[in-house]
N, C-alpha and C positions, 0 to 999 in steps of 0.2 A: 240570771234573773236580777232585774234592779231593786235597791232596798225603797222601802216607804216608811218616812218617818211622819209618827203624827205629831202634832202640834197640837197643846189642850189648849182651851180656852182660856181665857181671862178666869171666866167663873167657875174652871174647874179647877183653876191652878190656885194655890193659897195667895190671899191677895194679901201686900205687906199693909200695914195698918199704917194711916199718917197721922200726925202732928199737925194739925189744924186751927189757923185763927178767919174769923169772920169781921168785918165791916160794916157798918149800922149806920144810917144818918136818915136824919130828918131837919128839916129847914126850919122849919117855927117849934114855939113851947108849946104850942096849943094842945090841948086834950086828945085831938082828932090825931094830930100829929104822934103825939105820946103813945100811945093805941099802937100806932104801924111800928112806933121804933116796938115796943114789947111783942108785935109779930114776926117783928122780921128777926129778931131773936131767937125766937122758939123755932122759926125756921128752920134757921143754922144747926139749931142744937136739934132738933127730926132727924134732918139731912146728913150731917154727922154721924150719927147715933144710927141711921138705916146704913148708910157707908161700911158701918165698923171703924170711923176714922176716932182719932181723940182729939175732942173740941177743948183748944188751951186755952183763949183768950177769946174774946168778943170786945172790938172797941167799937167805942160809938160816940157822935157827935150829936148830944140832943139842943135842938133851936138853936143851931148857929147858922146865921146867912151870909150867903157872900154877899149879897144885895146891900145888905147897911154897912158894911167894912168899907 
């Protein structure tokens, strides 16, 4: 008789936690701008936090364009 090994899933197997950093940017200072960098923040830190990862770092670049450099 041959053996049968199972294989658990992803989500039943303990999943290792990671060490997480995220990246933010917006092109202008403007308000509207401002607005998405403080979304896309809280984002990261959701998406993290639903994961189980540990969010280190968030850098971010607010109103800098490559257009006038």
């Amino acid at each position: 008789m041959k053996k049968i090994t199972k294989i658990e899933s992803v989500t039943t197997q303990q999943k290792k936690k990671l060490r997480v950093a995220a990246y933010c940017r917006v092109s202008t200072g403007s308000d509207e701008q401002l607005n998405s960098l403080i979304n896309q923040k809280k984002f990261f830190e959701e998406y993290a936090k639903k994961r189980g990862d540990s969010l280190v770092e968030i850098y971010a670049d607010r109103g800098i364009s490559g257009k006038s450099m």
